[in-house]
MIKOL-752781 format. One line per field, with one value per residue: residue number from 0; residue in one letter; x negated, y negated, z of N, C-alpha, C in turn. Coordinates in nm, 4 decimals, m for minus. Atoms other than C-alpha are relative to their C-alpha. Last residue first. Layout:
! MIKOL-752781
num: [NUM; ...]
residu: [a; ...]
n_X: [X; ...]
n_Y: [Y; ...]
n_Z: [Z; ...]
ca_X: [X; ...]
ca_Y: [Y; ...]
ca_Z: [Z; ...]
c_X: [X; ...]
c_Y: [Y; ...]
c_Z: [Z; ...]
***
This chain:
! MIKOL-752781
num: [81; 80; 79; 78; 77; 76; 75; 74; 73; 72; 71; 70; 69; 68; 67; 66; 65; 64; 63; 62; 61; 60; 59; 58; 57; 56; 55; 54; 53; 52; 51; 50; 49; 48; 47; 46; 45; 44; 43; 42; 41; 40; 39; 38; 37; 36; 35; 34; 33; 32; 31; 30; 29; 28; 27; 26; 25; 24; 23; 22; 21; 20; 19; 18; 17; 16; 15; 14; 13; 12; 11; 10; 9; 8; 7; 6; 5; 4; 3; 2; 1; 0]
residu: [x; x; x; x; x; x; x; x; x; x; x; x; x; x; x; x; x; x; x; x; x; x; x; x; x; x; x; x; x; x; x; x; x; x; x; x; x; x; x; x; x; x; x; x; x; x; x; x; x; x; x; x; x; x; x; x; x; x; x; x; x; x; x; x; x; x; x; x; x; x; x; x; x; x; x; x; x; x; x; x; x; x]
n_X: [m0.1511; m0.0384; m0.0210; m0.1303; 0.0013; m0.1427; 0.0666; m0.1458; m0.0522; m0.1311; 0.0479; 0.0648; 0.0863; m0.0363; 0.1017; 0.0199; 0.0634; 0.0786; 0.0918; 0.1578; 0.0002; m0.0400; m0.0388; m0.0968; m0.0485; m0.0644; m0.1565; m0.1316; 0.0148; m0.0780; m0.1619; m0.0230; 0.0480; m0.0903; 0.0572; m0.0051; m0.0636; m0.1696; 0.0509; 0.0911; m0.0768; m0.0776; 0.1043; 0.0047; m0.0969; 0.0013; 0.1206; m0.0191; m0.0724; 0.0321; 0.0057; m0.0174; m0.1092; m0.0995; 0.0372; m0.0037; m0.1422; 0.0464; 0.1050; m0.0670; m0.0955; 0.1122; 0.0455; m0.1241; 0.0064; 0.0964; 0.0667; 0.1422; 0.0829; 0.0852; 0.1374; 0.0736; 0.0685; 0.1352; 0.0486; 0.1600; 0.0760; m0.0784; m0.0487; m0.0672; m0.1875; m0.0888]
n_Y: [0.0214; m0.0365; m0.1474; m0.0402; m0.1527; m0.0838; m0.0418; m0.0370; m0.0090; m0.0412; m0.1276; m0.0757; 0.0641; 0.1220; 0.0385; 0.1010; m0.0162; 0.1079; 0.0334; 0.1385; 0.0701; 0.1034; 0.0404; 0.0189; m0.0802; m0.1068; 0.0371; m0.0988; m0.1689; m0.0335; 0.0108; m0.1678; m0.1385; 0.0414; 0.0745; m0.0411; 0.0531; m0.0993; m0.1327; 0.0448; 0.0793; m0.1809; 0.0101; 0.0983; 0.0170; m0.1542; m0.0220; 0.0852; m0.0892; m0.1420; m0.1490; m0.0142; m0.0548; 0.0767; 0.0568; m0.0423; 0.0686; 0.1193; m0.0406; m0.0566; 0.0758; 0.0836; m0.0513; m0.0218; 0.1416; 0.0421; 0.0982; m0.0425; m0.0144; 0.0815; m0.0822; 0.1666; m0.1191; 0.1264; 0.0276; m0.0420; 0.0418; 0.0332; 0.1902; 0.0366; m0.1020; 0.0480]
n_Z: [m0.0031; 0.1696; 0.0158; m0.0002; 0.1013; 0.0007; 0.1028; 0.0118; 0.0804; m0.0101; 0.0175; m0.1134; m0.0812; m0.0698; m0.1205; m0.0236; m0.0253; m0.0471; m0.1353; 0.0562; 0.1097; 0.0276; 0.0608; m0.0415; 0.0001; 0.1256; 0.0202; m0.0741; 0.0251; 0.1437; 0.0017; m0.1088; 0.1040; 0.1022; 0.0826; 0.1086; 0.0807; 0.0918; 0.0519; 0.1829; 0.1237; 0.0428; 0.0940; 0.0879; 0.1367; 0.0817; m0.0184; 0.0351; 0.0944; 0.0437; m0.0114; m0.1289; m0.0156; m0.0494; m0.1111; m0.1143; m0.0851; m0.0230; m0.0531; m0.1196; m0.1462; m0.0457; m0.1142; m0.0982; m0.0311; m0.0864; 0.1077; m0.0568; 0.1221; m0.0056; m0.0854; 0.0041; m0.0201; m0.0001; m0.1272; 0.0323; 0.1239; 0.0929; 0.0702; m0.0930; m0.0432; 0.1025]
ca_X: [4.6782; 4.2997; 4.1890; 3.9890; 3.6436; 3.5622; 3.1520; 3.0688; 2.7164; 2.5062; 2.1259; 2.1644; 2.3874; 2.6196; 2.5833; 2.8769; 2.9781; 3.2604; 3.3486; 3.6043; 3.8642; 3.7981; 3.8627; 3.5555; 3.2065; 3.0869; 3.1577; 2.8168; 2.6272; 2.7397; 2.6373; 2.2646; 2.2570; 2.3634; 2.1144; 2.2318; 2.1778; 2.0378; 1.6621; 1.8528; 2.0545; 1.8012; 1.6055; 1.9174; 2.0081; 1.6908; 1.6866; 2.0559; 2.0436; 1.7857; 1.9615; 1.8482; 1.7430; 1.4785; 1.1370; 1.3218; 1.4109; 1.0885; 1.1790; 1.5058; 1.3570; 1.0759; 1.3913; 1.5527; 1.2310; 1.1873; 1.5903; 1.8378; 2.1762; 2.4218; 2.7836; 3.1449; 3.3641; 3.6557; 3.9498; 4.1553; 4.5387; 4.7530; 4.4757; 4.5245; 4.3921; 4.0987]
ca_Y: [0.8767; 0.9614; 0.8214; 0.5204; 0.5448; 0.2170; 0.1351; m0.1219; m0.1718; m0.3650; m0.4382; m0.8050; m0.9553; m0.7374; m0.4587; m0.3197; 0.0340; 0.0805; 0.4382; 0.5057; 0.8155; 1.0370; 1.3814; 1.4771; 1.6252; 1.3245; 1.1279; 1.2749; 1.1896; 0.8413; 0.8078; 0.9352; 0.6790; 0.3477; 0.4544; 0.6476; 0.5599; 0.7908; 0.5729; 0.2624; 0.3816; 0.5883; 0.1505; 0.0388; 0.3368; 0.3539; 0.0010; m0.0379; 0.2649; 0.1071; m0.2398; m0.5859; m0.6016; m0.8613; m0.6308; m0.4394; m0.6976; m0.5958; m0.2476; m0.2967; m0.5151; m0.2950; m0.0692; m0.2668; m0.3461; 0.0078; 0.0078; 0.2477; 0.0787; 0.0178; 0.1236; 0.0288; 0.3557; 0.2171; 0.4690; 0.4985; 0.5030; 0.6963; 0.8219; 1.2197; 1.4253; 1.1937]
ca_Z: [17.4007; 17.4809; 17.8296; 17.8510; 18.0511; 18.2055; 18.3267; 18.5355; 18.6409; 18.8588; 18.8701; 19.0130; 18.7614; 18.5257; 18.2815; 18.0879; 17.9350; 17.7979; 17.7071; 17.4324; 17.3625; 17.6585; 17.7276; 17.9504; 17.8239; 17.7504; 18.0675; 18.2026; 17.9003; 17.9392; 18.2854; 18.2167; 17.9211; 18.1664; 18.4291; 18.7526; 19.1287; 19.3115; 19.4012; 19.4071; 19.6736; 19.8798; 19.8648; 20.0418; 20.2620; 20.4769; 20.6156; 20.6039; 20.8330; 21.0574; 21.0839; 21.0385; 20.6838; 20.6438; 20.6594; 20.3860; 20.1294; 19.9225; 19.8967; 19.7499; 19.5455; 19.4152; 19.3603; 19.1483; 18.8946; 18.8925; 18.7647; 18.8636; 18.7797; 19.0764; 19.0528; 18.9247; 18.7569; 18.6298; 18.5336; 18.2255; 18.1084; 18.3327; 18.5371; 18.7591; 18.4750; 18.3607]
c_X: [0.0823; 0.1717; 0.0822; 0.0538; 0.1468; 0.0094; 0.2002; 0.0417; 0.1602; 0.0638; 0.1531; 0.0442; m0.0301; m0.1482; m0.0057; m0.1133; m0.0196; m0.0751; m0.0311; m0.0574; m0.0960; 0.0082; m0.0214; 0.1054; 0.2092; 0.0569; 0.0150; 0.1412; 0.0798; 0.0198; 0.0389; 0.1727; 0.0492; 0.0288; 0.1399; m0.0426; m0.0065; 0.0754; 0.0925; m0.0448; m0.0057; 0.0862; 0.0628; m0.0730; m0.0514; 0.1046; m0.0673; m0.1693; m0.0486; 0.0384; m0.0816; 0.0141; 0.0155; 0.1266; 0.1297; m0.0290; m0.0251; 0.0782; m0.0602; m0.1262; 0.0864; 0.1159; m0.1008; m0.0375; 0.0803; 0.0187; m0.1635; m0.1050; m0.1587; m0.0933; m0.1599; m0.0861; m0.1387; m0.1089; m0.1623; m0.0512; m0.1644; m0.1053; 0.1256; 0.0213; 0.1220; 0.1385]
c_Y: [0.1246; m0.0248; m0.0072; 0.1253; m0.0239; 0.1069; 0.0175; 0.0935; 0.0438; 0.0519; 0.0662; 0.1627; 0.1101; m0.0572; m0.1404; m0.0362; m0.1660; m0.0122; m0.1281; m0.0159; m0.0809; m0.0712; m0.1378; m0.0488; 0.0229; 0.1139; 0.0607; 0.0049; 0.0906; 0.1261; 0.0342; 0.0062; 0.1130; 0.1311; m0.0379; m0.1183; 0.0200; m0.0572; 0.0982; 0.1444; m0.0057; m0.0006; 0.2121; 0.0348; m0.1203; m0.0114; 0.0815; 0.0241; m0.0707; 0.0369; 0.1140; 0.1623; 0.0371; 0.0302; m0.1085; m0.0257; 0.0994; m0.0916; m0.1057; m0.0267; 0.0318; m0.1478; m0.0829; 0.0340; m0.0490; m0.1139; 0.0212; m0.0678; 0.0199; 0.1056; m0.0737; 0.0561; m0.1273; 0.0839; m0.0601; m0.0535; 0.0097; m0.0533; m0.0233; m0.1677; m0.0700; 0.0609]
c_Z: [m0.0649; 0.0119; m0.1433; m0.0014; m0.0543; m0.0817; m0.0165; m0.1213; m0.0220; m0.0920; m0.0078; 0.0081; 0.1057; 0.0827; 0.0672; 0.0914; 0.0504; 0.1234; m0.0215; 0.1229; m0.0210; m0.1302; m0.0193; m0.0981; 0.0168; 0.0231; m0.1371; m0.0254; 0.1347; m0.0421; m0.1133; 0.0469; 0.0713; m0.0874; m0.0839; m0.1100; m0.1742; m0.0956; m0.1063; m0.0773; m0.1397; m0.1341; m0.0212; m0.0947; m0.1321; m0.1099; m0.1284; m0.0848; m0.1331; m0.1265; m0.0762; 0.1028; 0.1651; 0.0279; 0.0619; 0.1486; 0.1487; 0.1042; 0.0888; 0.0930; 0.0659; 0.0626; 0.0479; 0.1571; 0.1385; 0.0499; 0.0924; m0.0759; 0.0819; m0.1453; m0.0332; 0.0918; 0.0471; 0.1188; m0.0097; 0.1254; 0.0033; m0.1323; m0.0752; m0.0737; 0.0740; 0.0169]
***
């Protein structure tokens, strides 16, 4: 929050079982190794909606939006206090 003018976006994947069982499920059609391995590591690290929130508490902000999009995705903006 030190370095924003007004508030920074924060766009990431949502840890879902449901997510991971299609990470999992896509694996025989991913071409590369890495791809392979990264896709379903992904899911695994990826944060919830709740577990983000509680990390942006501690930080000056005024309002958190929070948003959930298609295929496990989330966007989250933090404003900063005026």
């Amino acid at each position: 929050m030190r370095v924003s003018r007004v508030a920074f976006l924060i766009n990431d994947l949502v840890r879902d079982p449901l997510h991971l069982a299609l990470a999992y499920s896509g694996v025989p059609l991913y071409r590369s190794r890495i791809t392979r391995n990264d896709a379903p590591a992904s899911v695994r690290q990826a944060y919830t909606p709740t577990e983000l929130c509680a990390l942006l508490e501690p930080l000056e902000i005024s309002r958190i939006e929070i948003s959930r999009h298609y295929l496990f995705r989330m966007g989250v903006i933090a404003w900063k206090r005026a």
